[in-house]
N, C-alpha and C positions, 0 to 999 in steps of 0.2 A: 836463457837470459833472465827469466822471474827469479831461478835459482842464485845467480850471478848475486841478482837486485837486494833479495831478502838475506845473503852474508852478509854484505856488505852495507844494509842496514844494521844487523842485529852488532857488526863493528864495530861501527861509528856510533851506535846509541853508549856501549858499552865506553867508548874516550868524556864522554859529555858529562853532567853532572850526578851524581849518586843517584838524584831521585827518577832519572832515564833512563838506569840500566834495564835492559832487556828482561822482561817475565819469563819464566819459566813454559809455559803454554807460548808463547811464540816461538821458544827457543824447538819447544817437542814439534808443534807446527811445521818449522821447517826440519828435524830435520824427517820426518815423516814423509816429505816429499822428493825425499833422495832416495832414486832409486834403480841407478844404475852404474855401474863402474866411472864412467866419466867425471861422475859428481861425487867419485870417492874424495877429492880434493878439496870441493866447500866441506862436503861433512867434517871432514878434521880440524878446517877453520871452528866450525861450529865446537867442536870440540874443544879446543885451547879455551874458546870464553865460556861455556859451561864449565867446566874446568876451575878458570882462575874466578869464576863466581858461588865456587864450591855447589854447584848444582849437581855436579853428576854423584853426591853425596850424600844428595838430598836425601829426609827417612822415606819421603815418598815415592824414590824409587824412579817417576817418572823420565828424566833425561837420562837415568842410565840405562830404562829397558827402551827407547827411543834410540841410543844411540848405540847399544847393541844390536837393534834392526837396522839401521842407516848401514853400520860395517857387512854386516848380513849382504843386503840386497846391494851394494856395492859390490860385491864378491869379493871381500876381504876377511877370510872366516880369522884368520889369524890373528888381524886388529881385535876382531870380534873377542876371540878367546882372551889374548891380552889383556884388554878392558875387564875381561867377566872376574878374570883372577886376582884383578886388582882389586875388583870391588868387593871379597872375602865379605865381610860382615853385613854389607849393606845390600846385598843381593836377594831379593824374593823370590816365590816360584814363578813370578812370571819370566824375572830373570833364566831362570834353569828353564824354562819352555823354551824361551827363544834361541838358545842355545843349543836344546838338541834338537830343538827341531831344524836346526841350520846344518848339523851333522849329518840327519834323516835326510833331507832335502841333495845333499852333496852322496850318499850314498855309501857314509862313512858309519855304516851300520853298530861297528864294534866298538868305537867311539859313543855316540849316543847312547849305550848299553851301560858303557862305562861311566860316563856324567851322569846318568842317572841313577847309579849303584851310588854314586859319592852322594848325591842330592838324598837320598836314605839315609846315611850315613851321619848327613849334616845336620839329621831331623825337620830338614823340610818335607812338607806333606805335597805331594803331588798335582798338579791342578788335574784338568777337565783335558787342556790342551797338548800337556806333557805326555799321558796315556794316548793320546790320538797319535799323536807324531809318530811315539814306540809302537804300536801299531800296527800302522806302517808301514812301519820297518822293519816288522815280521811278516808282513805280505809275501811269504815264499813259503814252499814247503821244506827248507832245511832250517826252518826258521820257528818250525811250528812248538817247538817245547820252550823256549823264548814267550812264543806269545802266550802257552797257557800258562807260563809262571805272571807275565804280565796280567794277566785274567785273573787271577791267585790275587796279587798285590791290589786290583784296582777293586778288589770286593772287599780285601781287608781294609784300606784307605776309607769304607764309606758309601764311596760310590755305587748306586745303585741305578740298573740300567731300564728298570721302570721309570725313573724320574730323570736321565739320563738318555734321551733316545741318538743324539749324535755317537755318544758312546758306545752302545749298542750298537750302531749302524758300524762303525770302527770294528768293533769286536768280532761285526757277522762278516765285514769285508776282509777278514786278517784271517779267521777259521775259513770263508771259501775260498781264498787265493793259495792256502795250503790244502787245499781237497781236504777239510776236516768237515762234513758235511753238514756230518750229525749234530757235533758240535755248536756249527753255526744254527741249524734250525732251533738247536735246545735256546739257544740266545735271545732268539727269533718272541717264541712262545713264551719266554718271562714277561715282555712286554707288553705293557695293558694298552697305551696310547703309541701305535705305530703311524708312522708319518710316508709319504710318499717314497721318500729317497730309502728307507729302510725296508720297504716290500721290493721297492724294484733293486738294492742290493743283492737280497735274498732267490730273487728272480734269477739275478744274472749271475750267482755261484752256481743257481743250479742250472741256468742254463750252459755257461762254461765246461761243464763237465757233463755234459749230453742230458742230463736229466730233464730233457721233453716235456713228458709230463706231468713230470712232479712241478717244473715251470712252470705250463700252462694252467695246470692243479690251481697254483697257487693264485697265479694273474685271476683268474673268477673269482676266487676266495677275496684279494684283495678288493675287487669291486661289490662284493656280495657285502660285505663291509663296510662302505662307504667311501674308499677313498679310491677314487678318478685313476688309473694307469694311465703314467705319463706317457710323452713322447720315447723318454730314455726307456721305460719298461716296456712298452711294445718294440723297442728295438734289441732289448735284450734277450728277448725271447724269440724275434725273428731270426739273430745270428745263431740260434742253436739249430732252428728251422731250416736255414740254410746247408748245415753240415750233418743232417739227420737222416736217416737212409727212410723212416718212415714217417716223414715229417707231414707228408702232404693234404693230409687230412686238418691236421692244427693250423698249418699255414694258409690254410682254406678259412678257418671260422677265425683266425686273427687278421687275417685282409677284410674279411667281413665287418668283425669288428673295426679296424681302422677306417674303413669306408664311415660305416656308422658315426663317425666321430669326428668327419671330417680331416684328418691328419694323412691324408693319400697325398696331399699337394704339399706335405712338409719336407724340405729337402731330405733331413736323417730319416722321418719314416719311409719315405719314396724312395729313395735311392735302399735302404734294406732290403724293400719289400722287392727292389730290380733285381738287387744282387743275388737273393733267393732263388726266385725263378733263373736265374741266369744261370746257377749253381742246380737245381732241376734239370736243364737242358729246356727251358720254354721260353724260346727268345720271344716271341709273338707274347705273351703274357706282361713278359719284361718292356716290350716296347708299349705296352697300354698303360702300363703303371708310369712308366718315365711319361709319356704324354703328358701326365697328370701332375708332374711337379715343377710350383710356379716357377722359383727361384734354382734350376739347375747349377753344381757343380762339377767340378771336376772332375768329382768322385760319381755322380751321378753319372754323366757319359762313359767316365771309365767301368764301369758295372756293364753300362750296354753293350759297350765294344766288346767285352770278354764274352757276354751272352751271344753276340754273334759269333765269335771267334770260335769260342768252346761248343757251336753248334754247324760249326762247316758254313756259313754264311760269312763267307769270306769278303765278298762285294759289297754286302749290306754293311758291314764293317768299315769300310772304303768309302762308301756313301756318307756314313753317320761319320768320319771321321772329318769330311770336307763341312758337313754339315757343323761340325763344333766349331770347325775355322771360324766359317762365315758369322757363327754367332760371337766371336770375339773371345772364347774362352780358352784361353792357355792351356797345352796341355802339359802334363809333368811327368813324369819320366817313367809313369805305369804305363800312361798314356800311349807315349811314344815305343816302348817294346813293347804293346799291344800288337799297334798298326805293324812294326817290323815283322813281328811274329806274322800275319797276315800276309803280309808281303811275300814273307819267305812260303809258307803253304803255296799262294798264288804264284811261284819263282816272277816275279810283275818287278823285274829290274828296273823300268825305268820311275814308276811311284815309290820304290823301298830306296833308291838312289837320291830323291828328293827329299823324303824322310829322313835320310843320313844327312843332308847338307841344310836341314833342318835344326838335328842334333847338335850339328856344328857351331850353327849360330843361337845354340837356345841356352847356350851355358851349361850345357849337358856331355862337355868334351871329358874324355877321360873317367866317362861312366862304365863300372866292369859290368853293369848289369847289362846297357844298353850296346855297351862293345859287347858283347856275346851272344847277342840277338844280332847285332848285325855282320858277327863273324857266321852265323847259321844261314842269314839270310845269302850272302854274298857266295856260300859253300852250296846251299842251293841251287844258285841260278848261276854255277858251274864258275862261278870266277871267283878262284881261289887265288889268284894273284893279288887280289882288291883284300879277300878273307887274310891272307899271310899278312899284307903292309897295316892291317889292324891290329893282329895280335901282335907282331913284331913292335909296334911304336907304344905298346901297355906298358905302363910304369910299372901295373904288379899284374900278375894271373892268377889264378885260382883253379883250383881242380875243373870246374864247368868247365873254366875257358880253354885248360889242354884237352877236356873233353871233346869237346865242341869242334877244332880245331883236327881233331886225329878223326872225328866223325865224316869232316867235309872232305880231308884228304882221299880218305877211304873209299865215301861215295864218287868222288870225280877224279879220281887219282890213280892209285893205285893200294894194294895192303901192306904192299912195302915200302911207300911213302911213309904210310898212317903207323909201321911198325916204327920206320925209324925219329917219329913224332915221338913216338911212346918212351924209348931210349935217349931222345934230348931232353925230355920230361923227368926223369931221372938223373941223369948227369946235372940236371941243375936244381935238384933237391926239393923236387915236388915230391912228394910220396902219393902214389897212384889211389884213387879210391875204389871203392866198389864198383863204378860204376865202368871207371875206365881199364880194370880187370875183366871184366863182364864183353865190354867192349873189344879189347885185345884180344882176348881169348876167341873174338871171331873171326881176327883176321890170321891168324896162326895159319902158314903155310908148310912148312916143317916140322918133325919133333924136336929140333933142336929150339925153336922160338917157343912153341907150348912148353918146353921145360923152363927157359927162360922167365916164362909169365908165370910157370909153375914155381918158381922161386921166389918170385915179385908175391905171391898171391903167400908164400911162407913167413917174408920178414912184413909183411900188413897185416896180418892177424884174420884172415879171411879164411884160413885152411878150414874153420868149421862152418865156415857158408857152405848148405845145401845146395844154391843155386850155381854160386862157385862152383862149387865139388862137380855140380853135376855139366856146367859147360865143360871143366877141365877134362872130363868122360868125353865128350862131344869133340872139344880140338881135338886132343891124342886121337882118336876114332879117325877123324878126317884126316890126322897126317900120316898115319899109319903107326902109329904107336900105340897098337891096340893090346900090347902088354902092360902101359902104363896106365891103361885105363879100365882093366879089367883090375888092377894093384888097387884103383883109387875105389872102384865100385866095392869091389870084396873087402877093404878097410873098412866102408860105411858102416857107422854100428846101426844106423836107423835108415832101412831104405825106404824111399817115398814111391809114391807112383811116377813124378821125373828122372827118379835118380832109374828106373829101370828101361824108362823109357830112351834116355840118355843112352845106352848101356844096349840096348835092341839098334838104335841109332849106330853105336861105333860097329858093331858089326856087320849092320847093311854095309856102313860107307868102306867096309873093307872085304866087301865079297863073300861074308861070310852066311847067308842066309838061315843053313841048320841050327848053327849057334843060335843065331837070334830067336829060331822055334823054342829050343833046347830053352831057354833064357824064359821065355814067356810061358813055356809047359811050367818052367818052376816058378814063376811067380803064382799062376794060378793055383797050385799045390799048394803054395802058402796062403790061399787067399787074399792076395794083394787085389786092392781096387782095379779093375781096367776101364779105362778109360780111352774115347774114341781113338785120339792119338796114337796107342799105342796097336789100334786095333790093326789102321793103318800099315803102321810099323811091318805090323806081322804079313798084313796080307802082301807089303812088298817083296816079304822077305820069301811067300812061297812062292811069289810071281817068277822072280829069279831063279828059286831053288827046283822050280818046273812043278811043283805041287800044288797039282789044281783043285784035285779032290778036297785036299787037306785044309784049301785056303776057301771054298767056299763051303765047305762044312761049317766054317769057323763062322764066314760073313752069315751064312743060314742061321746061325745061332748066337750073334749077337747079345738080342731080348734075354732070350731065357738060358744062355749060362753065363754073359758075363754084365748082366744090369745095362745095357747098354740100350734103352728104349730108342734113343734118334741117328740115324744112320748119317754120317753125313758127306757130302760133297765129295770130300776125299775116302773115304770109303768106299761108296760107290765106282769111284773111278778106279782105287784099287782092283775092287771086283770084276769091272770091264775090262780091265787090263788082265787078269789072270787067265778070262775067256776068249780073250783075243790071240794072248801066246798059245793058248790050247787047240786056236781054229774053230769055237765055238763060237761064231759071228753070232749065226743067228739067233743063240740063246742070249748072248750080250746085245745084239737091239733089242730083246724084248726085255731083258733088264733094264735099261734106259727110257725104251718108251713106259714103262710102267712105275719107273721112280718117284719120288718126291721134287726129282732137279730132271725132269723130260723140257722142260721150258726155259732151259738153262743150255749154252749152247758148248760146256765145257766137256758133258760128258760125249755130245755127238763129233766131236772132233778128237778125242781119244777115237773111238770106234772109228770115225774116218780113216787114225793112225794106225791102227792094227787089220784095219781094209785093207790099206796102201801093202800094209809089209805080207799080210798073206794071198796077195793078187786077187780077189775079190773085186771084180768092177760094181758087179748090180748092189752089192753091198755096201760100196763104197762109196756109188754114184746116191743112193735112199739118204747116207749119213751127211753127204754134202751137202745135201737140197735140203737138208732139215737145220744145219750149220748153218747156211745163207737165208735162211729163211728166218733164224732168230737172229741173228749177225752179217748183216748183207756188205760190212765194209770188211771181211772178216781176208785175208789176201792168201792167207795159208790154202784157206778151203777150195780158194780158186786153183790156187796152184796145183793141189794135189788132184783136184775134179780132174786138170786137164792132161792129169800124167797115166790118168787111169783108163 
């Protein structure tokens, strides 16, 4: 309406007498205050009478760098440029600022590169602001010999980034958005008078790029200095905290510090300092720190719900999320596949079905993110007819979502549902990812279908995935194609400790036990690492092949020949299991009770099992009572106690 009021002022002044016509500072005034597409319409009123009052001709520039902004922030870059090329002579550099920085802004990088190569050319000298924009908009790393020729020209120009510290600050945020590190510190240490926002740039390139301590290094230095770390620096240096494997020491003496400073109850630092701990795994930490901020958002609950979530406190998630209702705060679409994801852990159909009819009414319809949590959800809690009529009504899918969808068939279906998922996935010109290669490759029933995926895994470029390689050993093994997996093993030019272990795997699954010895004598000849899994492996392999000597020689020596200091669960029961084929009960309860897992009730119902199968009551009856004794709901132990 003001907008309306003041054209059709600065009109009608212009129809009246000569000594009315509209000033110059009224005309910049309004159109300064235009500043959204809608009002591109007055601005070009304003235009026509600047115009026929010869203002936009002015030498002082002011109505044309004014109404180069008004087209600008109307989203008319084109008027914009229009106008700029009309004004050939009478254009300054505030002009050529406003113009590339309208390019920079739009994302029209090699444009702005370009006006500013002619703005050289025209012997205009560059301002303060033209440098900031190019900048920029070299902010990337394909970008960075751009920016150091820009670095080049803003030192030739004058510029100098001692007296110049926004410049500087531009220069340190263009070298660490392209990882130039060094660079940017070199920038750093020129200046004599550094400001707030230029230590905590320099902060957060290096905290970007995990450099911990050379962040926190510097955070002291800048208070050692005199100047205050803001809100924005202590959170720059929290989010490296957060993704740091040895962070917890620093994020100890920077919560410290922020207590000290009172800034625990500021939304950005409270809700970092959640999101860290929640990224630790310390919900209880993260729930004392949210306590403490006054004004919670969105973002602030969403931090909590993942610290629950990402910690198996699934309820407590469920809790805080009724809890965010009641306080009135919207939640937004992290929010809501938070709670999904919980839901689906929980299979809690009738709370993740409320959720959904949630979604529905929250303007969240036709979300791929949110459709795909609650295609997992709904695949979960076994109703895959609800999971189909979501993915079927998607406007578009994405790799997750035939992911996701060939996952739930799988789990509550069948493999030959979830394969023939995989083959409509295809016919309609998804090209499979890694993940859903990975996935295929275990539902492989045949070698006709692992060739199949062995094909898929050719025209995807994955044939030199290790992990590929080494499932596609593993299908072929399981479906009996244990010459095409012995082909893929002995191609490997670089075997790992899965690729052998893979490869011990196809030939247990196809009876062939000696192989598999055969297989592990030559890895160890090669000094390949072994590793428990594999130990496993082998002990199955004598279990079957009747070699009991050979398999607890192996287990006996572990430690000292193959580095294997911790025995574990499955090893052990390996071992029980070799002495039980053998008839060696009694030596296997005394294995077990003298374990590391005697309190663990997995390995006394193996030995119950190998009671049962060699008629052993009194042995049978010791293993049961020690099964029911750690596991009193346990229905096997009963069953078997009462057959014996």
């Amino acid at each position: 309406g003001r907008c309306e009021e003041a054209v059709r002022m600065i009109e009608e002044t212009c129809l009246e007498e000569e000594e009315s016509v509209p000033s110059e500072s009224l005309i910049v005034a309004a159109l300064n205050r235009l500043s959204s597409p809608r009002m591109l319409e007055a601005g070009e009123r304003i235009h026509c009478v600047a115009s026929c009052l010869n203002l936009v001709e002015s030498k002082r520039k002011r109505v044309g760098v004014a109404l180069l902004g008004m087209y600008v922030r109307c989203g008319s870059i084109e008027s914009a440029r229009k106008l700029f090329d009309s004004m050939a002579v009478e254009r300054n550099g505030e002009c050529w600022t406003v113009m590339i920085s309208a390019y920079v802004r739009r994302g029209w990088i090699n444009e702005a590169l370009l006006l500013f190569k002619k703005s050289l050319l025209e012997g205009v000298r560059p301002s303060e602001g033209t440098f900031i924009a190019l900048l920029h908009a070299c902010s990337r790393p394909a970008s960075l010999d751009q920016g150091k020729k820009l670095h080049r020209l803003l030192e030739e120009a004058g510029f100098q980034e001692s007296i110049a510290p926004s410049l500087a600050t531009s220069l340190i945020k263009m070298y660490g958005k392209c990882g130039s590190l060094d660079e940017a510190w070199k920038v750093m240490e020129k200046i004599e008078s550094r400001d707030v926002e230029l230590w905590t740039v320099m902060i957060a390139s290096l905290s970007h790029f995990g450099k911990l301590d050379r962040a926190f290094e510097l955070l002291k230095r800048m208070d050692l200095e005199g100047d205050r770390p803001s809100k924005m620096t202590f959170m720059a240096v929290l989010r490296a905290c957060k993704d740091h494997p040895e962070a917890r020491q620093v994020g100890g003496v920077l919560h410290g510090l922020i207590r000290e400073r009172g800034l625990e109850s500021d939304v950005g630092v409270g809700t970092s300092l959640v999101n860290m701990y929640a990224r630790w795994g310390d919900p209880q930490q993260a729930q004392e720190v949210f306590s403490q901020i006054e004004a919670r958002d969105v973002s602030s609950w969403n931090c909590l719900l993942a610290a629950y979530s990402r910690c198996s406190r699934q309820e407590q998630a469920l809790v805080l999320y009724r809890e965010m209702m009641l306080e009135g705060v919207k939640p937004d679409r992290l929010t809501l596949n938070t709670v999904i994801d919980v839901c689906a852990s929980l299979k809690d159909l009738e709370q993740g079905s409320r959720i959904h009819q949630q979604i529905a009414s929250s303007g969240f319809a036709s979300d791929l993110m949110l459709d795909t949590a609650l295609i997992t959800f709904y695949g979960r809690c076994g109703k895959l007819d609800a999971a189909l009529e979501i993915f079927e009504a998607l406007p578009a899918r994405d790799n997750v979502t035939w992911n996701t969808m060939i996952a739930s068939l799988n789990d509550h279906s069948s493999p030959e549902a979830a394969m023939g998922f995989f083959q409509r996935m295809q016919q309609e010109g998804m090209a499979p990812s890694r993940v859903t290669l990975l996935t295929v490759l275990g539902l492989c029933g045949s070698v006709g279908e692992a060739k199949l995926v062995h094909s898929c895994v050719r025209e995807s470029g994955f044939e030199q995935d290790s992990e590929v390689k080494n499932t596609l050993i593993t299908a072929y093994g399981r479906c009996g194609g244990l010459a095409q997996a012995v082909e893929i093993f002995e191609a490997l030019p670089r075997k790992i400790e899965s690729s052998w272990n893979a490869m011990m795997g196809a030939y247990a699954a196809q009876g062939k036990p000696r192989a598999a010895l055969e297989l592990f004598h030559r890895m160890v000849k090669l000094e390949q690492m072994i590793q428990p899994i594999t130990l496993v492996s082998v002990l199955s392999a004598c279990s079957h092949a009747g070699l009991l000597h050979r398999g607890l020689q192996i287990f006996a020596s572990t430690a000292s020949d193959f580095g294997v200091q911790w025995r574990s669960l499955e090893l052990y029961g390996c071992a029980i299991d070799l002495l039980g084929r053998a008839g060696q009960l009694q030596e296997a309860e005394m294995l077990v009770a003298s374990s590391d897992f005697s309190g663990s009730s997995v390995l006394w119902i193996t030995l119950l099992g190998a009671s049962k199968v060699r008629g052993d009551e009194e042995a049978g009856k010791r293993a049961a009572v020690k099964v029911l004794e750690l596991d009193p709901g346990n229905a096997a132990a009963h069953v078997i106690l009462s057959n014996l």
